[in-house]
C-alpha positions as CSV (number, residue, x, y, z in Angstrom):
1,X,-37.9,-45.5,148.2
2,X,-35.1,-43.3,149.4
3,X,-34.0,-45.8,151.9
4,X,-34.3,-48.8,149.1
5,X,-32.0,-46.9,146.8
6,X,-29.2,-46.1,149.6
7,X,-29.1,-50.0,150.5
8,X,-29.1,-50.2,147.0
9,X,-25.9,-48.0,146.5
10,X,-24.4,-49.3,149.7
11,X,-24.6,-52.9,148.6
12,X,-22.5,-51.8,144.9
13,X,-20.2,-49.9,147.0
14,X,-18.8,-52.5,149.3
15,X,-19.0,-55.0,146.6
16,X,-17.0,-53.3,143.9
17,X,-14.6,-52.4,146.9
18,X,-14.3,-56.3,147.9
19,X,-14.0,-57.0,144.1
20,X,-11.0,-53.9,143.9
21,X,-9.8,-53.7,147.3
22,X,-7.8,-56.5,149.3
23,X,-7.6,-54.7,152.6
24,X,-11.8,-54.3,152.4
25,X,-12.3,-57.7,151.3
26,X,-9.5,-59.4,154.1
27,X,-11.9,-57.3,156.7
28,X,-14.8,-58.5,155.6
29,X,-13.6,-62.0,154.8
30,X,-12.7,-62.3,158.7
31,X,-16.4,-61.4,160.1
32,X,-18.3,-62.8,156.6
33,X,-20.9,-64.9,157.6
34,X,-23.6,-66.9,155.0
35,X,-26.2,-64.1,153.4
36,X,-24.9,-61.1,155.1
37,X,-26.1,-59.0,152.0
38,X,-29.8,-58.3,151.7
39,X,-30.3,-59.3,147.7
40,X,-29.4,-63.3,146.6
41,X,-27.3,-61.8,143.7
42,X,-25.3,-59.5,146.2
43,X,-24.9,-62.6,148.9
44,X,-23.2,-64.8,145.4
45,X,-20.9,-61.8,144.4
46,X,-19.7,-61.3,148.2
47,X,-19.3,-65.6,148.5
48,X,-16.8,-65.6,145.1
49,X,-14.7,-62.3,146.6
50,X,-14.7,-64.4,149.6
51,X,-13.7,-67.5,148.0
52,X,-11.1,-66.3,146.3
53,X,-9.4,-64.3,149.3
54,X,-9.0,-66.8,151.1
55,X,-7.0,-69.3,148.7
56,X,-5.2,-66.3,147.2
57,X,-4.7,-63.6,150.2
58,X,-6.1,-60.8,148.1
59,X,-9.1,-59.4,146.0
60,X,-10.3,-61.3,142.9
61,X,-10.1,-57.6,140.3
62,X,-10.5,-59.2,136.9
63,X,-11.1,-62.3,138.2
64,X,-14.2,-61.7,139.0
65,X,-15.4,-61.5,135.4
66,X,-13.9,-65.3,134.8
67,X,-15.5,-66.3,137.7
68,X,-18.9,-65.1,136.1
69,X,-18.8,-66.6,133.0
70,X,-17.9,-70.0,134.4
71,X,-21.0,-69.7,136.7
72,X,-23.1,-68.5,134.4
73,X,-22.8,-72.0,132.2
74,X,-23.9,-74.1,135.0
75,X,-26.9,-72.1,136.4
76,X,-30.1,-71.9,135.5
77,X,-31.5,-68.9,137.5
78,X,-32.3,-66.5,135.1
79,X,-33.3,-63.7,137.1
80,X,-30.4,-63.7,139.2
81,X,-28.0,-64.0,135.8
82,X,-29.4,-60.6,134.7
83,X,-28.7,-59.0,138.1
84,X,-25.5,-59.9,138.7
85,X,-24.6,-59.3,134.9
86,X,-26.3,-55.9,135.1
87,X,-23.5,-55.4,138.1
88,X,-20.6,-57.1,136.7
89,X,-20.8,-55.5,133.2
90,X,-21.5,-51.9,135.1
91,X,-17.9,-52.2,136.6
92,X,-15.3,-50.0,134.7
93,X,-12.6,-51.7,132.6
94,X,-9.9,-49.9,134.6
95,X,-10.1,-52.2,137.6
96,X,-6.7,-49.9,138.6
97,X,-8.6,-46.7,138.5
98,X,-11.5,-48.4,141.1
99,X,-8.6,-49.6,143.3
100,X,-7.2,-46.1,143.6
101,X,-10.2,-44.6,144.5
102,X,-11.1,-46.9,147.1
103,X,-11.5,-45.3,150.3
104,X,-10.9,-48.7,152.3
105,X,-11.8,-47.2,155.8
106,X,-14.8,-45.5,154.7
107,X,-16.3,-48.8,153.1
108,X,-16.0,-50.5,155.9
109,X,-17.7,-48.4,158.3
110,X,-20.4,-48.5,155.5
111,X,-20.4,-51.9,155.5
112,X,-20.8,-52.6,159.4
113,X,-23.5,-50.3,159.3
114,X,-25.4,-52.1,156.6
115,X,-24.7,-55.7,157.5
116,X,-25.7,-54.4,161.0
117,X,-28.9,-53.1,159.8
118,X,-29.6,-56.2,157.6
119,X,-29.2,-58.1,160.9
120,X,-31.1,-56.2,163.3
121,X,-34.2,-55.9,160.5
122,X,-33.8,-60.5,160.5
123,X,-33.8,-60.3,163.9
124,X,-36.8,-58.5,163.5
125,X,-38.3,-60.3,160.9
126,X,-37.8,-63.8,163.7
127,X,-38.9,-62.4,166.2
128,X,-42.0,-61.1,165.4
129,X,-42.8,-65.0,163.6
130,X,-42.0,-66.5,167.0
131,X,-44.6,-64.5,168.8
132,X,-46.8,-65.3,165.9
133,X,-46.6,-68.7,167.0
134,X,-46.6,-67.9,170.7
135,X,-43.0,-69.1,171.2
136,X,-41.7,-66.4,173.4
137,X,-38.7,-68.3,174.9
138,X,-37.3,-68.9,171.2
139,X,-37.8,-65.1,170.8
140,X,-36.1,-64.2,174.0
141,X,-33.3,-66.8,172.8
142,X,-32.7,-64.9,169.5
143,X,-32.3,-61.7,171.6
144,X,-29.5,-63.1,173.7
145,X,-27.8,-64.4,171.2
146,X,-28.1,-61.4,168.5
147,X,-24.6,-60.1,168.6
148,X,-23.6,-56.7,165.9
149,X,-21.8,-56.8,163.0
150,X,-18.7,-55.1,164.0
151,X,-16.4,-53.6,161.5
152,X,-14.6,-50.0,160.8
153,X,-15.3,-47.3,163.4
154,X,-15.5,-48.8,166.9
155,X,-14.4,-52.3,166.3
156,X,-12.2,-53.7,169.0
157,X,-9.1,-55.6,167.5
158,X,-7.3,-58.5,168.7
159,X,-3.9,-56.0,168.5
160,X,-1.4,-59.6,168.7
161,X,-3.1,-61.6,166.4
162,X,-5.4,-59.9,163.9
163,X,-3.6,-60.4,160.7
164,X,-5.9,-58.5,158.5
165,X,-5.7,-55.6,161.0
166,X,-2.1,-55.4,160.4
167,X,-2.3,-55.4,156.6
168,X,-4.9,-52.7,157.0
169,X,-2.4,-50.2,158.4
170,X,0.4,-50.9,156.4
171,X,-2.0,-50.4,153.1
172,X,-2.0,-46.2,153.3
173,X,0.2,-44.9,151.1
174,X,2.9,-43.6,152.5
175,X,3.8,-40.7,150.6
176,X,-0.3,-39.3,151.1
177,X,-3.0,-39.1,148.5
178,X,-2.0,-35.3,147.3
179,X,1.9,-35.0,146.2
180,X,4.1,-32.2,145.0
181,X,7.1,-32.1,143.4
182,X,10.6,-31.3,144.0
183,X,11.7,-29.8,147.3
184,X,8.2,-28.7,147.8
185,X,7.0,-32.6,148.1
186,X,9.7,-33.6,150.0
187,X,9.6,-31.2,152.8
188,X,5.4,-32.3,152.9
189,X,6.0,-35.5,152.5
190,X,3.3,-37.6,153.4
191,X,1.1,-35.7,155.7
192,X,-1.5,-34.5,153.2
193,X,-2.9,-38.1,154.0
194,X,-6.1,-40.1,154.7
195,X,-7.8,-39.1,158.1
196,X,-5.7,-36.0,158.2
197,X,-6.6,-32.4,159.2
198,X,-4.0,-29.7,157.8
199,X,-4.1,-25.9,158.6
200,X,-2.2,-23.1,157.2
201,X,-1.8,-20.2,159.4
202,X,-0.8,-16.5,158.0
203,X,-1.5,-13.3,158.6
204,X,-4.5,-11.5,155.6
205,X,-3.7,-10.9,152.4
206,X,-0.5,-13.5,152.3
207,X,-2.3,-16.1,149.8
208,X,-4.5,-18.7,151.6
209,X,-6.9,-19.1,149.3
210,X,-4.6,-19.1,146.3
211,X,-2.6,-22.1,147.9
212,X,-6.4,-23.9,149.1
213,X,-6.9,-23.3,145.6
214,X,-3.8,-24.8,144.3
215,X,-3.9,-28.0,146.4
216,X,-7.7,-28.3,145.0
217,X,-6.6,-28.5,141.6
218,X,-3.1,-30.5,142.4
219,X,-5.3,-33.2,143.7
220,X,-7.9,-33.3,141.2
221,X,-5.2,-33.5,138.6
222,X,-4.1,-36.5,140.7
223,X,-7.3,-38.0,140.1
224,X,-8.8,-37.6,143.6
225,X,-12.3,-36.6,144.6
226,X,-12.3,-32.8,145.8
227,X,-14.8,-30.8,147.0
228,X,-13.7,-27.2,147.9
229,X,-15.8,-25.5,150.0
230,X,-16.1,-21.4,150.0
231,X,-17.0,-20.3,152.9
232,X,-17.7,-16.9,151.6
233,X,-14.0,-15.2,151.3
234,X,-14.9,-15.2,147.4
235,X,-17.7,-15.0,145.0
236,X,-18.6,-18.1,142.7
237,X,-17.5,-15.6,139.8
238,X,-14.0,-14.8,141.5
239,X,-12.8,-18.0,142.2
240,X,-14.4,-19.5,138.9
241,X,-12.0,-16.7,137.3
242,X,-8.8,-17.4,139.6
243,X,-9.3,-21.2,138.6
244,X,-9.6,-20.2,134.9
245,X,-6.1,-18.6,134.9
246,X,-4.6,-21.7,136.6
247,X,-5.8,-23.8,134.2
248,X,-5.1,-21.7,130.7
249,X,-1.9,-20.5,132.2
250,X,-3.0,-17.1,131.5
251,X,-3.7,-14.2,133.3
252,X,-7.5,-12.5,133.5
253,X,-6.5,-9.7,131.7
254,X,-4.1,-8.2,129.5
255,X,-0.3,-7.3,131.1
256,X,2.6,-8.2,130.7
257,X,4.3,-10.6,133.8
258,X,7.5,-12.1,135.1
259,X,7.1,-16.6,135.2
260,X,9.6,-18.2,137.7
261,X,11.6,-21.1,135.9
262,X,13.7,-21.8,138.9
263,X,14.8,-21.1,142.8
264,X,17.5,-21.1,144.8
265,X,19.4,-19.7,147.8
266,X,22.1,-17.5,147.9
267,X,25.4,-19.1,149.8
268,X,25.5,-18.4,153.6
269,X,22.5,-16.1,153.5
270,X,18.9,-15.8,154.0
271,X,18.3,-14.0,150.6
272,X,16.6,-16.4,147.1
273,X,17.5,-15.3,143.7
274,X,14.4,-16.5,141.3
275,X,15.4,-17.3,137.6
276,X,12.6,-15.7,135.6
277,X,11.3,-15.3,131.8
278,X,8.7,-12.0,130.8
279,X,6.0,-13.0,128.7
280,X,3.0,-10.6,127.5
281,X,-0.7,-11.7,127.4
282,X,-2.2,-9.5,124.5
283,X,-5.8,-10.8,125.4
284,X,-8.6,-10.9,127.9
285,X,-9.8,-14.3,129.2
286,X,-13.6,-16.0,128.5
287,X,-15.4,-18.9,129.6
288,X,-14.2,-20.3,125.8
289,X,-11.0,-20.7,127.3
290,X,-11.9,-22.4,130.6
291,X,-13.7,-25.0,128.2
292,X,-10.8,-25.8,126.2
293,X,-8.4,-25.7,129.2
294,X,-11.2,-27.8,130.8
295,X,-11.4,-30.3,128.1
296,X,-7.9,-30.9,127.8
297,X,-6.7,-31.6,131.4
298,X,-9.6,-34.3,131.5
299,X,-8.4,-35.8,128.3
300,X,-5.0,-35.6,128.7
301,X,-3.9,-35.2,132.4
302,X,-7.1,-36.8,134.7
303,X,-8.3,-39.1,131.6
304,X,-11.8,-39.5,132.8
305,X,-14.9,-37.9,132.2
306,X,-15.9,-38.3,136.1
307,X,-16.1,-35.0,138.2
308,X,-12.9,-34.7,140.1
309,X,-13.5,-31.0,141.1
310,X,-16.7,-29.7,143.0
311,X,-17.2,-26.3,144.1
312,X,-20.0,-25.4,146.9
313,X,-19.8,-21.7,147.5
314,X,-21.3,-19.6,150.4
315,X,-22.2,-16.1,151.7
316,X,-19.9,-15.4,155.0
317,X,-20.5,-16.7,157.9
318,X,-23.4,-19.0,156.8
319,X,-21.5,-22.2,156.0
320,X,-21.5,-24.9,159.3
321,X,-19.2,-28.0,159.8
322,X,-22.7,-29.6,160.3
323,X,-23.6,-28.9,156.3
324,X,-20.2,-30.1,155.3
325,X,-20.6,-33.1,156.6
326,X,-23.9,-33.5,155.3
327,X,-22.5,-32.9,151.6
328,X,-19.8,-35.3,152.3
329,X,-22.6,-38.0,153.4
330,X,-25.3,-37.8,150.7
331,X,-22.5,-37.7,148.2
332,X,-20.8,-40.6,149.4
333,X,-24.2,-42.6,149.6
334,X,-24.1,-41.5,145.9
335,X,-21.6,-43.4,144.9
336,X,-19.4,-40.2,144.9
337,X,-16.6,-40.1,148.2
338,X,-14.4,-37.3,148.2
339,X,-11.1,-38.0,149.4
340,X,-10.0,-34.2,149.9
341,X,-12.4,-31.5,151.5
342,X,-10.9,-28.0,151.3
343,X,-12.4,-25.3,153.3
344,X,-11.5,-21.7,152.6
345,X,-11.5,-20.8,154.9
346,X,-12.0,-21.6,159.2
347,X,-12.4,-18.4,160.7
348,X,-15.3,-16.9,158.8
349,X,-17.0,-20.5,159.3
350,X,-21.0,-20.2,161.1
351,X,-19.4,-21.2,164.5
352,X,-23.1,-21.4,166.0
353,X,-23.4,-24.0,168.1
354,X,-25.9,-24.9,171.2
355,X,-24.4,-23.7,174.9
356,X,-21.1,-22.5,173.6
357,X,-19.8,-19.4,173.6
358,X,-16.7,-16.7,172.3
359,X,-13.3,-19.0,172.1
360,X,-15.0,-22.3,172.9
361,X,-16.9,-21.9,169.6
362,X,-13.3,-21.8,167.7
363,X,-12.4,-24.7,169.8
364,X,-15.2,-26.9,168.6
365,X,-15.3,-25.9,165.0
366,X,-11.7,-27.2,165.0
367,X,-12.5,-30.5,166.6
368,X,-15.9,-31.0,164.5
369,X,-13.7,-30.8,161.5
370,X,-11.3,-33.2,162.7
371,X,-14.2,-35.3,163.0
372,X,-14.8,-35.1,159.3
373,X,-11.6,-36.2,158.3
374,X,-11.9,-39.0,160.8
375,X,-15.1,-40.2,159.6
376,X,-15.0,-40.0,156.3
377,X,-11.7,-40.9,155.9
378,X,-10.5,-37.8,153.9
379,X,-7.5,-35.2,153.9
380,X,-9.5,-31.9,155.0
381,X,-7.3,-29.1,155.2
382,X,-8.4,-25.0,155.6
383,X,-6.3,-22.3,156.8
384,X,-6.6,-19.2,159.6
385,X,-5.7,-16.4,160.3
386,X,-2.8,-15.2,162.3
387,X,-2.8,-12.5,165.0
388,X,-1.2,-9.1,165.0
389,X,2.6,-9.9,166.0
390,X,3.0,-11.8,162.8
391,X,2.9,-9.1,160.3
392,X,6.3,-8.5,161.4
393,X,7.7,-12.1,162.2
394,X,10.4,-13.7,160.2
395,X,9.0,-17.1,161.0
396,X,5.6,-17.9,162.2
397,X,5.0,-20.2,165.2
398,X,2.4,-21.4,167.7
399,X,2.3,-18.2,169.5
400,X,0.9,-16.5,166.4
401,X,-2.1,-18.4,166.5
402,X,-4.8,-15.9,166.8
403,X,-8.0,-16.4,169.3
404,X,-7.9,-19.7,170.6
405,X,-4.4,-22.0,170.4
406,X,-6.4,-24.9,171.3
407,X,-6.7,-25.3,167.4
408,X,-3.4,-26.3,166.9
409,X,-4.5,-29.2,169.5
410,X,-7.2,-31.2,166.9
411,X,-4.8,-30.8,163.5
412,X,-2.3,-33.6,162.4
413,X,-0.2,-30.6,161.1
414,X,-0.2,-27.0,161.0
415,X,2.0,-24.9,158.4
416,X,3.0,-21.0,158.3
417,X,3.1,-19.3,155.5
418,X,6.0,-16.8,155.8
419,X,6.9,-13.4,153.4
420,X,9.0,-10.2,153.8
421,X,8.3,-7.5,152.0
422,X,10.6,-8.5,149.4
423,X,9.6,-11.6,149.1
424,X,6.1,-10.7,148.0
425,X,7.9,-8.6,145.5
426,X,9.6,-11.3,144.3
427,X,6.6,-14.0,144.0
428,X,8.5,-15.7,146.9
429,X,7.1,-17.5,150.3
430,X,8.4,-20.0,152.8
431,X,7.1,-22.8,154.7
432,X,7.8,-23.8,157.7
433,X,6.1,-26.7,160.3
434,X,4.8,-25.1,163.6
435,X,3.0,-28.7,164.4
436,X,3.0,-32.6,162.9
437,X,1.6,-35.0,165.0
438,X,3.6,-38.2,163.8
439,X,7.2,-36.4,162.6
440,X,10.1,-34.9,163.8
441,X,10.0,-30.9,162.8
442,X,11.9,-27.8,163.3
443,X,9.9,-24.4,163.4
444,X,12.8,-22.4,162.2
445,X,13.3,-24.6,159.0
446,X,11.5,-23.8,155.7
447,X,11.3,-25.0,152.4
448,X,11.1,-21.8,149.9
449,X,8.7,-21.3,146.9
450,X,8.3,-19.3,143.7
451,X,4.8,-18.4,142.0
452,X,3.0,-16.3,139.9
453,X,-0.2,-15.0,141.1
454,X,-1.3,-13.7,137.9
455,X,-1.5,-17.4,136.9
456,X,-3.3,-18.8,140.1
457,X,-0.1,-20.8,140.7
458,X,1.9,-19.7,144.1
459,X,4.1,-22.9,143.6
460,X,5.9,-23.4,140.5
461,X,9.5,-24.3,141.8
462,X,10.8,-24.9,145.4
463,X,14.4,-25.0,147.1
464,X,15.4,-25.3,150.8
């Protein structure tokens, strides 16, 4: 029954990503071959995306409903009406929001596993009617000529020619799938991206989980799927409470506090002057105000009662990559696909793994989570820990890596998060690159931000 209701789910998936998603249906338009889905009503849905594609070059959306009604008048199957109205009428009016949050790559490794499996289990199916009838050379001709469903992971492209490869990788969007503004967003640009592993290295006590916190939240505002893993850092109750501020814009308790406005930096000098306004807080927080400041940014800024924001929280040292990507399978054959994991954080990861030992261990936590992102076709991004000689550095770079600097070898970009003294006083840090796979960078140059702690937020303005 388990296994009826994943094919189940599978089939919805790919077909409300065909109906949505141009690049997904061009894929599957070049390999689509007559009753590739298992169910009749799945196999007429897929034929009209199909159809449609290739007089018009992309998905059918709304069409899809006209084409429906004008089949509808001339059938007369009954059963399949109900089905494929049952499906139709199940899609959400906001054939922009489905579009959005269609992970393209990930539906199509989904889709060449189950057309695969439809065809092997057919194959099957013939097979063991030919022997029935005692016909083992048609048997032993099916065999031969079985050949897999190839799509997503491990298909081999025809680089000079496939047109619908090309319109694949031109379809990310460029500027990545979690933005921030100002300065701040520019100096990121897009490498918080699909298929992308980002680390941010600092030294304890400099505000990793704050800022793992703070892209959480950014990209659930954003209307992207996060899951943000604890990996035992904090408590359920602490981080529920350090969310809680960020939302209400208010600190836990009572105090008075200084709220940046605005940034910038001083002529000729290394020094930031932050504009600031004092505002006092006269009352303690509850969980009444996390359900109004709940209830409002899903009304007015996400829009959507679906869950944006997941939580998973674990005792140190007891979370693997292996469960992640467990959660981030099961969820996905769901029906929910997160397009950002956050771990908080790396280094206090279970790092158990058969036959490998001390620095090795860090190694291959690193590239196990670069798997992740790869397979599931989501930003991941965690942070680590820097060693000793940072506490003292101006700038952070690759040589403050701490354990094993083969980590820096499986991330698409690595960030260090950098604060003097003064700084911290002032609610201040800087960024700077100390690795991006696929852009030009300069270790020594940072982009400068302003937060407030007391409000969960540790980027309110930027400057460079």
């Amino acid at each position: 029954m388990k296994l009826h209701k994943a094919d189940n789910s599978t089939e919805r998936l790919i077909l409300t990503a065909m109906i949505v998603d141009s690049v997904v249906c061009g894929r599957i338009a070049s390999k689509w071959q007559n009753n590739m889905f298992r169910s009749k009503w799945a196999n007429l849905v897929g034929l009209w995306c199909i159809q449609y594609y290739e007089k018009y070059g992309k998905a059918p959306v709304r069409n899809i409903e006209r084409k429906y009604r004008s089949w509808v008048e001339k059938t007369k199957d009954k059963d399949t009406v109900t089905l494929v109205e049952k499906f139709v009428s199940g899609l959400s009016d906001d054939y922009v929001k489905l579009k959005r949050e269609s992970n393209a790559e990930y539906v199509l490794d989904e889709a060449g596993r189950y057309f695969s499996r439809i065809a092997v289990e057919r194959l099957r199916d013939g097979i063991e009617g030919d022997l029935d009838d005692g016909d083992v050379e048609k048997a032993l001709e099916r065999i031969n000529s079985f050949g897999e469903v190839k799509m997503g992971k491990g298909e081999v492209i025809d680089v000079l020619h496939d047109k619908e490869a090309w319109k694949s990788a031109f379809a990310d969007e460029p500027e990545g799938i979690v933005k921030y503004p100002g300065l701040m967003g520019k100096f990121i640009g897009n490498q918080l991206g699909r298929d992308c592993l980002v680390g941010f290295m600092g030294p304890e006590g400099r505000g990793k989980s704050f800022l793992l916190m703070d892209i959480a939240i950014r990209a659930a505002m954003q209307r992207r799927k996060v899951v943000l893993f604890e990996a035992g850092d904090m408590s359920e109750h602490q981080i529920m409470r350090r969310i809680i501020c960020r939302l209400s814009k208010r600190p836990f308790y009572p105090c008075r506090i200084e709220i940046p406005l605005s940034i910038r930096r001083l002529k000729k000098s290394d020094r930031y002057i932050v504009n600031t306004k004092e505002k006092e807080f006269k009352q303690r927080l509850d969980w009444r105000d996390m359900e109004r400041a709940c209830r409002k940014l899903n009304k007015q800024v996400i829009r959507s009662k679906d869950p944006y924001l997941k939580l998973s929280c674990h005792p140190n040292s007891t979370l693997h990559t292996k469960h992640i990507e467990s959660y981030l399978r099961e969820s996905a054959r769901e029906g929910w696909m997160a397009d950002v994991a956050i771990i908080d954080y790396s280094d206090i990861l279970d790092m158990s793994y058969p036959k490998t030992e001390g620095r090795d261990r860090i190694d291959r936590t690193w590239r196990e989570l670069r798997k992740i992102s790869q397979m599931y076709h989501c930003l991941v991004v965690t942070a680590t820990q820097t060693n000793r000689e940072s506490y003292d550095a101006k700038i952070i770079t690759r040589k403050h890596s701490s354990e094993d600097k083969r980590k820096l070898a499986h991330v698409t970009a690595m960030l260090g998060m950098n604060q003097t003294e003064e700084e911290k006083k002032q609610g201040i840090m800087r960024f700077n690159w100390i690795k991006v796979r696929d852009a030009e960078y300069l270790e020594n140059k940072c982009v400068c931000v302003a937060g407030c702690l007391g409000l969960g937020n540790l980027i309110m303005c930027s400057t460079m």
